[in-house]
Structure formats: C-alpha cells, structure tokens
C-alpha positions as CSV (number, residue, x, y, z in Angstrom):
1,X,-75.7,-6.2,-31.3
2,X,-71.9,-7.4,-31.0
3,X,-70.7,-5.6,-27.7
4,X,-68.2,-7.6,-26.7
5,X,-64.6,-8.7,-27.8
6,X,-63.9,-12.0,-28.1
7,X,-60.0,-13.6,-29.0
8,X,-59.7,-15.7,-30.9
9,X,-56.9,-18.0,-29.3
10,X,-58.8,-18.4,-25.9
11,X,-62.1,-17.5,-26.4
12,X,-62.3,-14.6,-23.7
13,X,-64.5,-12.3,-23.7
14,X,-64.7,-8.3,-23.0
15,X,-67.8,-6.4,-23.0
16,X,-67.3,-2.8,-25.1
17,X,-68.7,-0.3,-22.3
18,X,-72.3,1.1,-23.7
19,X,-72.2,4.8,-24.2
20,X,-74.7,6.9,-23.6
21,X,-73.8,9.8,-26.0
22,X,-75.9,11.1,-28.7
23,X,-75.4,10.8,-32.0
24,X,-74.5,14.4,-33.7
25,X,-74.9,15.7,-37.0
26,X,-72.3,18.2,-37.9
27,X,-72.7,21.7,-40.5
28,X,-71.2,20.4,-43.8
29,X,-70.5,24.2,-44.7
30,X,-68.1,24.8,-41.6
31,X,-66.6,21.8,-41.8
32,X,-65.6,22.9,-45.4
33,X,-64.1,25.8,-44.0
34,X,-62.2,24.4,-41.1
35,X,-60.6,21.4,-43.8
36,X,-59.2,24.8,-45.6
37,X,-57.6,26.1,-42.8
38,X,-56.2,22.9,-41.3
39,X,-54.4,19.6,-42.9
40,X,-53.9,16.0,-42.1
41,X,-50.9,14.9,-39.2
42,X,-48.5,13.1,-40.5
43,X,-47.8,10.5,-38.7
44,X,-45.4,6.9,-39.2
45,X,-47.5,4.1,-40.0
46,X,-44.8,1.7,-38.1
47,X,-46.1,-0.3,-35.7
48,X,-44.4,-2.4,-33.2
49,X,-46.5,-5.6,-32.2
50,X,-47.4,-6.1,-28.2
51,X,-47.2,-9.2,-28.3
52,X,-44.7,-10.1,-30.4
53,X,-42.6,-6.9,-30.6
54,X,-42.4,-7.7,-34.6
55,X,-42.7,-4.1,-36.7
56,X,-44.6,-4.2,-39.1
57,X,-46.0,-1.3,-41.9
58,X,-49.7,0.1,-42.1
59,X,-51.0,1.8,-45.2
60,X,-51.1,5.2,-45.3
61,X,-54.9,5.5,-44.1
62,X,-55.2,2.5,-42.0
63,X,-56.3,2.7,-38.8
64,X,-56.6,-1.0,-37.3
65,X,-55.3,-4.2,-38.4
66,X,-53.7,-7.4,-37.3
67,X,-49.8,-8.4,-36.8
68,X,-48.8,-10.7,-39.8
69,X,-46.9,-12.6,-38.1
70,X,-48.8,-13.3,-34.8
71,X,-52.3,-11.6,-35.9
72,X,-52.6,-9.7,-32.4
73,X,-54.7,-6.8,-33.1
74,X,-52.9,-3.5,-33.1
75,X,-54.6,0.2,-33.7
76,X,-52.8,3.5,-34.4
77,X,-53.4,7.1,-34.8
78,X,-55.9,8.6,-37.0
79,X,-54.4,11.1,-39.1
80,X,-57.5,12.7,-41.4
81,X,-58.7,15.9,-40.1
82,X,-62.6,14.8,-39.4
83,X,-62.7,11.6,-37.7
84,X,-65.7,9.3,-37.4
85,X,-67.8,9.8,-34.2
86,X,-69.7,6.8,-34.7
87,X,-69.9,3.3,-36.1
88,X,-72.1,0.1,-37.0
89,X,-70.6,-3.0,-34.8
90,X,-70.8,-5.9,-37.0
91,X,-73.8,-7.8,-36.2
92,X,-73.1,-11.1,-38.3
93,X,-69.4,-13.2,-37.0
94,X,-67.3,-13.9,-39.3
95,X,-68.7,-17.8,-39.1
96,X,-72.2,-16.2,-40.0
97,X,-71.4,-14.6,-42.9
98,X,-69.2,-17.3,-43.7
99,X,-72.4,-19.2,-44.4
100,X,-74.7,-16.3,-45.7
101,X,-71.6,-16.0,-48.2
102,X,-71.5,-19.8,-49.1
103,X,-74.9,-20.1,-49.5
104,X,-75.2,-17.7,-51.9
105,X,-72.2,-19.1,-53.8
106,X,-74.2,-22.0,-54.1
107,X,-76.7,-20.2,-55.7
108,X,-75.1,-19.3,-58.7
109,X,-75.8,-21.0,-62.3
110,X,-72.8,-21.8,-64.0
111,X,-70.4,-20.7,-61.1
112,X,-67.1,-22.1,-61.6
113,X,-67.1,-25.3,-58.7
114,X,-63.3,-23.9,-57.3
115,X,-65.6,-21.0,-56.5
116,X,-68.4,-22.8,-55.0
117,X,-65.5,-24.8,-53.1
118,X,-63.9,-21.1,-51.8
119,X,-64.6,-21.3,-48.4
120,X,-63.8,-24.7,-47.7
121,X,-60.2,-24.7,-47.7
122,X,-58.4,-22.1,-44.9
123,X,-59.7,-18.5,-47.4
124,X,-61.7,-16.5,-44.8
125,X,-63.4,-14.1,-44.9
126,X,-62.0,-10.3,-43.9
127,X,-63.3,-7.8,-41.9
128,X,-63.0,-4.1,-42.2
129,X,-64.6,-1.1,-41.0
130,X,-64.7,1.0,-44.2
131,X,-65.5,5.0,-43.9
132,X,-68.8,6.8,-45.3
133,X,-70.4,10.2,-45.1
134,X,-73.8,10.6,-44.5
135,X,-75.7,13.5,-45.8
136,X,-78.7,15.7,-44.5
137,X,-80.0,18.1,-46.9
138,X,-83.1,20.6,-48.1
139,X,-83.5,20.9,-51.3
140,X,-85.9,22.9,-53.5
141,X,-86.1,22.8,-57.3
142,X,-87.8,24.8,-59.6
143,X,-88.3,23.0,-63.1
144,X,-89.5,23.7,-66.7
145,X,-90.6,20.7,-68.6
146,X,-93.3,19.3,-70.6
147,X,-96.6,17.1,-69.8
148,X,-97.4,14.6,-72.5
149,X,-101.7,13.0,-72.7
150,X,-102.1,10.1,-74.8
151,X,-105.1,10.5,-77.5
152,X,-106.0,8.6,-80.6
153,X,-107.1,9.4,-84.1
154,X,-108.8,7.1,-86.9
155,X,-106.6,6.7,-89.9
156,X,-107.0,4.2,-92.8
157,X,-104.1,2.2,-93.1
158,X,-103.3,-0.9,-95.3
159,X,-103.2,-4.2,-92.8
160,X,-102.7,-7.9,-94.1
161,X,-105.7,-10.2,-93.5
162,X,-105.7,-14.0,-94.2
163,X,-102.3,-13.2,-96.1
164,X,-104.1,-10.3,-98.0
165,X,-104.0,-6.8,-98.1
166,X,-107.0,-4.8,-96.9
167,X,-107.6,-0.8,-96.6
168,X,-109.4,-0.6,-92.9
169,X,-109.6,2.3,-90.1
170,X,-107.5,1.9,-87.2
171,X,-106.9,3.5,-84.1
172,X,-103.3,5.4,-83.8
173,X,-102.0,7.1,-80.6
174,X,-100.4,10.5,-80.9
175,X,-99.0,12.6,-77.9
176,X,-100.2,16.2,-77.3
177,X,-97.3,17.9,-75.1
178,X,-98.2,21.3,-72.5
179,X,-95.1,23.5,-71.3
180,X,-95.0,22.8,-67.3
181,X,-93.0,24.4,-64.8
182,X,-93.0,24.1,-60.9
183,X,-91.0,23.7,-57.3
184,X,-90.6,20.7,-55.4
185,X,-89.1,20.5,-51.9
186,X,-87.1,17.4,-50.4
187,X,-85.9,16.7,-47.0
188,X,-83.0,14.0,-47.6
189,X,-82.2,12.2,-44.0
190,X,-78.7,9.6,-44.1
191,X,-77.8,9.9,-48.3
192,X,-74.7,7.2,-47.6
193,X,-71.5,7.2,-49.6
194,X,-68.8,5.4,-49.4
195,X,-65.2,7.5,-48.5
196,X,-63.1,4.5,-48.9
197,X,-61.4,3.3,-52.6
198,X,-60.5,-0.6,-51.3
199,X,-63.9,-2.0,-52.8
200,X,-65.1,-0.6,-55.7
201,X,-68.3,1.7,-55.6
202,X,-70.2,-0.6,-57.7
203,X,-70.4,-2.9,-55.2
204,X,-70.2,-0.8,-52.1
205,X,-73.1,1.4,-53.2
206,X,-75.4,-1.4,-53.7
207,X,-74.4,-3.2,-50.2
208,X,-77.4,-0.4,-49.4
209,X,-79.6,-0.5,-47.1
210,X,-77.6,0.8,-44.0
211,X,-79.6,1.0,-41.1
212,X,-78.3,4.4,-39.3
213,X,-80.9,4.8,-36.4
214,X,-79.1,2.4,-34.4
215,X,-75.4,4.0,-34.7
216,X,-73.1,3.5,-31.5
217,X,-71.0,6.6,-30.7
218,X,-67.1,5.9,-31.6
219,X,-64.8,3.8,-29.7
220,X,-61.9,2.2,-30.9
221,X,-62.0,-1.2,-29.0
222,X,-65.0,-1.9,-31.6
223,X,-61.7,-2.1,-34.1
224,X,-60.1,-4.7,-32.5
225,X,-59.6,-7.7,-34.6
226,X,-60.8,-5.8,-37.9
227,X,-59.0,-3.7,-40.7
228,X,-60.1,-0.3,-40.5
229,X,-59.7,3.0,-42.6
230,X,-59.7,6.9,-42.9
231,X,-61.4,8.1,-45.4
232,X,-60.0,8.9,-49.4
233,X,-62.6,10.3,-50.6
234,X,-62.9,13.9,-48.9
235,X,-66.2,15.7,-47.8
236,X,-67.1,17.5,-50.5
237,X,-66.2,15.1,-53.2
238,X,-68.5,12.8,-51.1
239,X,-71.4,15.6,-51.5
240,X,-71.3,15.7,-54.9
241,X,-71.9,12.0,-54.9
242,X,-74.5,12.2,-52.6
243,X,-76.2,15.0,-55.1
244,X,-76.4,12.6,-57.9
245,X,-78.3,10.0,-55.3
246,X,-80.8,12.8,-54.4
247,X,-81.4,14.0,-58.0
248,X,-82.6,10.3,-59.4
249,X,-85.5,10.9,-56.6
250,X,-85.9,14.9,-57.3
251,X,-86.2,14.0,-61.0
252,X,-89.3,10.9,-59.6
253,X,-91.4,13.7,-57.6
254,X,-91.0,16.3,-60.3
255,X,-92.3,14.0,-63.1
256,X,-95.2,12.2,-60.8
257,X,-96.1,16.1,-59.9
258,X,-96.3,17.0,-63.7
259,X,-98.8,13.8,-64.4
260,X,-100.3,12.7,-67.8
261,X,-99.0,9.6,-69.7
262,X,-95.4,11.0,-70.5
263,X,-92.8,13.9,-68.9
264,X,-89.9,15.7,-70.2
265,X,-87.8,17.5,-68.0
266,X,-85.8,20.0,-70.0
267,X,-84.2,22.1,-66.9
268,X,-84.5,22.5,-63.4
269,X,-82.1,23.9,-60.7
270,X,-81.7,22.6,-56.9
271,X,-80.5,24.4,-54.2
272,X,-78.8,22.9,-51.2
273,X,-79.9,24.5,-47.8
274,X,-79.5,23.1,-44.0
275,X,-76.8,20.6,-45.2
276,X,-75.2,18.4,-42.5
277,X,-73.0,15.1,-42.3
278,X,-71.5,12.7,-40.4
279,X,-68.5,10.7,-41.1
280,X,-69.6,7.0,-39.8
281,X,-67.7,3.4,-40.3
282,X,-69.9,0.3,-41.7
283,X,-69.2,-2.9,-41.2
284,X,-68.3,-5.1,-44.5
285,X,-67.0,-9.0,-44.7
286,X,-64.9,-9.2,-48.0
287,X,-63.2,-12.0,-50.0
288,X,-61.0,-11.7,-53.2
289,X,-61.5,-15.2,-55.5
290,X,-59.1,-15.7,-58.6
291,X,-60.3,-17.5,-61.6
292,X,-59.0,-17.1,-65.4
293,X,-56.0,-14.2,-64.6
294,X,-58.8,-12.4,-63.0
295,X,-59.9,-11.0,-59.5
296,X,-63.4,-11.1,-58.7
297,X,-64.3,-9.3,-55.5
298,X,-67.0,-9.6,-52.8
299,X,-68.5,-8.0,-49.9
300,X,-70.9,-8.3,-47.6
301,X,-73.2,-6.0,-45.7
302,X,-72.2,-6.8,-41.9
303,X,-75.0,-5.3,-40.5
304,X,-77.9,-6.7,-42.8
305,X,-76.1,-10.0,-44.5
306,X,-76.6,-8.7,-48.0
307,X,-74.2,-10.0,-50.3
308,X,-72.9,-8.1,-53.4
309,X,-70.1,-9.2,-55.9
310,X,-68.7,-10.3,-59.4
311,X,-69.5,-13.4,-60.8
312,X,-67.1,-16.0,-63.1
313,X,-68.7,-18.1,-65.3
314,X,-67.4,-21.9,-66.3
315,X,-67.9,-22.0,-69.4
316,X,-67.3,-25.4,-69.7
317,X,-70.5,-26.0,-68.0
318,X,-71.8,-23.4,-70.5
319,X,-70.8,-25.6,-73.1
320,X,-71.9,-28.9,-71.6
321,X,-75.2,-27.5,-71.2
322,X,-75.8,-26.7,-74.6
323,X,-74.4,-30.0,-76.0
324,X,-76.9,-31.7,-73.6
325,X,-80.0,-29.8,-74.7
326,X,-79.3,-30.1,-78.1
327,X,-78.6,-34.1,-78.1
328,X,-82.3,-33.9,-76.2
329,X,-83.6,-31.5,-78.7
330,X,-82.1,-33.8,-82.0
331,X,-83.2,-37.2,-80.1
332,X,-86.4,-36.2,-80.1
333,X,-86.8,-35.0,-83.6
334,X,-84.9,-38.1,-84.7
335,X,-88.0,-40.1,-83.0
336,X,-90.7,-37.8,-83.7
337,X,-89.7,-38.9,-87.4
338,X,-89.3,-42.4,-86.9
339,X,-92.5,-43.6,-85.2
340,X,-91.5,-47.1,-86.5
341,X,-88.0,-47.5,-84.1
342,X,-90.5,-46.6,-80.7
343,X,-92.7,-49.0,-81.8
344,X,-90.1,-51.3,-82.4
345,X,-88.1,-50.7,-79.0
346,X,-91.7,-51.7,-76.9
C-alpha cells in the first residue's frame, strides 16, 4: 500500500501516519434528513500557491490539485455537506500504470499508431481521487411470474431430402407456462457508484471491481500531488443507481428460484430496509487522446490496474487489410486456375 509521499523534484519521502480508526457505515435515511435541513458552504475556490505565491482558480468541487505554474500541491476546503471518511491510496505509481496503460494500447487491432505512440512523448498520465457512495441494503421482493418446461410433440411436416420433398414425423418443442409467485431476500454489502461527472459512467462503472475491505480512514495528505473532488451526484440520486445494480441480481435469484427451461417475470416489488452508505474516494489514472476532431477518454483502476476506455480505429489500416487479403485471396484463385504458370515458374 502507498503510505508515503514522495516529491517529485527531490525525491523525499514522508510516511502518511497509519490510523487506527474503524471504518464506519453511516444510516442513509438520516443522512437524507440532515442534507434537508443543512446546505453546502460556500467557500472561494482561490488559492494562493506556497511556494510560488501565484493564485490560481479551483473548480467549484475540487478539493486537491497542483499549481500550474510551479505544480506544488495545494488542498482547500471541502464544501459538500457529507465528506468522505475514507479512501483507497493508489497502489500502482504513475510510472506503473504508465506501463499497464501502454501495454494495453499495444494490444489494440487497428489502433491508430499516434495512439500507440501516446505515452511516449511528455502526455502523462493524471491522477485523481474521484468520489463514490457505497451502499448496504436488505431487500425482500415478492414476485408474480411464470415457469416455462420444455416438451415435445410428433407432427408430420414436409422436409426436403436429396433435393426432394418428403412427408415425415418430426419432433417440435412447445412451452407449457405455470403462474409462479414468491419472496426472495438479499443482503447487498459495498453496491459502488460513482458521485463524480469528470469521467463518464460508462467507463467508471466498469473500472469495477473495487476492493473495499482494505479502505484507510480519511486524511488529506493521501491528496497531495493528485486532483481530487466532492461529489456531484448527491446521495439519493446515487441510491437509485445503486437500486438498478441490485435489481439485475434480484431479477438472477428470482428466476433461478422459479426453475424450468424458461421464466417470465411480470411484476415484483422490493423493499429497502437497514440501508447504510459511505461516501469513499477511489483512486483512477486518466488520459484524454485526440484523433479525427474527437476525444477519446481513459481511465484506469488505481487500485487493481484495470484499464477501461474508447477506442479509435485507423481506418487506413482497415483498408490496407482488406486490399491485402483480397490480392491473397485473387492470387490464389488466379493460380488454382492456371496450374500450367506453377508448373512453369519451378
């Protein structure tokens, strides 16, 4: 685990002090009350550099980021009424996932090569801190669907044989559906959504697996050196996310508990009991590559290494492709019908 600070102009390093804290989960249905009776400081994203003195502006839900015009590290004030109590520390260096990142580049068919070339020049990658909510939840569903068995009937049916047609008895499957209904129970433990709108949940969601047992309580010198956030997306909107996560795997034990060869779930209803969050910051290495007028954007998982992005393809090499296999394809058929010119070229 990366404990220590280390700058990057001398190489000096600072071990972050190990607490000894436990990690809390925290009732999702008070904190929905105490957001209605409280709101968000409002405080100046200007920050004067300590080294340089230059002022410079944050966004309006930063928390960390470097000066741009010395890159010291500087941290202000969180202004969101819930503030994360604990964090993932970046287990892969920038250098690390430098080459996770290029080696996966590499991997790509038909990749354009300025993209395979990306991390060659002076880009870098970026590191932020990016805010989720985890969720804890009960959940109990009754259901009403239908169990479909498989069974087959003879029928005579008219088949082709030998280019003719010939009456014959085949065997036809037909579905005989029963009305079901039932309850299931779930326990969900760490449902993980991402609070933050700078990468695109396509790519965030499926940066998944985090690995939450080993979460660190909060401190802020873990920011140093990284871009960090406050959360955009608020509690509850993050539940209702989280609720679509738990109902793909409600929906997987409700049909495995009806059996037979086919399901049909025509209604159920889940209630929520016991519900509980915390609001946590991952670790993720980005990078932004432009190709065509377009952005493609990346990420990776700074915990685990797992790489997620959009891909550009060259079509060029597309195109090249093609043209080679079909000058291979008509070569061939050229000297499959002219047996005479291979003898003639031995």
């Amino acid at each position: 685990m990366h404990n220590t600070l280390e700058c990057e102009f001398c190489s000096s390093k600072e071990p972050i002090e190990q607490s000894t804290e436990t990690i809390h989960e925290y009732n999702f249905q008070e904190a929905l009350h105490f957001l209605e009776t409280h709101h968000e400081k409002e405080i100046s994203k200007e920050v004067q550099c300590n080294t340089c003195a230059a002022t410079f502006s944050m966004t309006p839900y930063s928390v960390s980021s470097n000066c741009p015009y010395c890159n010291t590290p500087s941290i202000t004030e969180f202004v969101k009424e819930i503030t994360p109590k604990s964090l993932l520390p970046f287990q892969l260096s920038q250098q690390e996932a430098q080459s996770i990142f290029k080696k996966w580049l590499g991997s790509l068919w038909f990749a354009p090569s300025k993209l395979k070339d990306f991390l060659d020049g002076d880009n870098k990658l970026k590191g932020y801190y990016l805010p989720h909510w985890t969720y804890d939840a009960q959940t109990d569903t009754d259901y009403h669907g239908q169990r479909g068995d498989v069974y087959y009937v003879q029928v005579e049916r008219t088949v082709i044989v030998n280019g003719r047609q010939e009456r014959r008895v085949v065997q036809e499957a037909r579905i005989k559906w029963h009305p079901v209904s039932g309850h299931v129970q779930n326990f969900f433990d760490d449902v993980t959504i991402s609070a933050s709108k700078t990468i695109s949940h396509t790519i965030l969601d499926n940066l998944t697996p985090w690995h939450t047992g080993v979460l660190v309580p909060f401190n802020e010198k873990y920011l140093s050196g990284f871009d960090s956030e406050e959360y955009t997306i608020g509690l509850d909107n993050g539940f209702e996310f989280a609720k679509v996560k738990m109902d793909r795997v409600i929906r997987q034990d409700i049909r495995f508990q009806i059996g037979g060869d086919q399901q049909r779930i025509e209604h159920m209803r889940t209630r929520y009991s016991d519900t509980t969050y915390k609001n946590v910051l991952f670790p993720v290495w980005t990078a932004q590559f432009e190709w065509k007028n377009k952005i493609y954007n990346y990420a990776i998982n700074g915990q685990t290494g797992k790489v997620i992005g959009e891909r550009p393809y060259s079509w060029t090499k597309i195109i090249l492709l093609i043209l080679t296999i079909g000058l291979i394809i008509g070569t061939l058929l050229y000297l499959d019908q002219n047996p005479n010119l291979i003898n003639n070229l031995r």
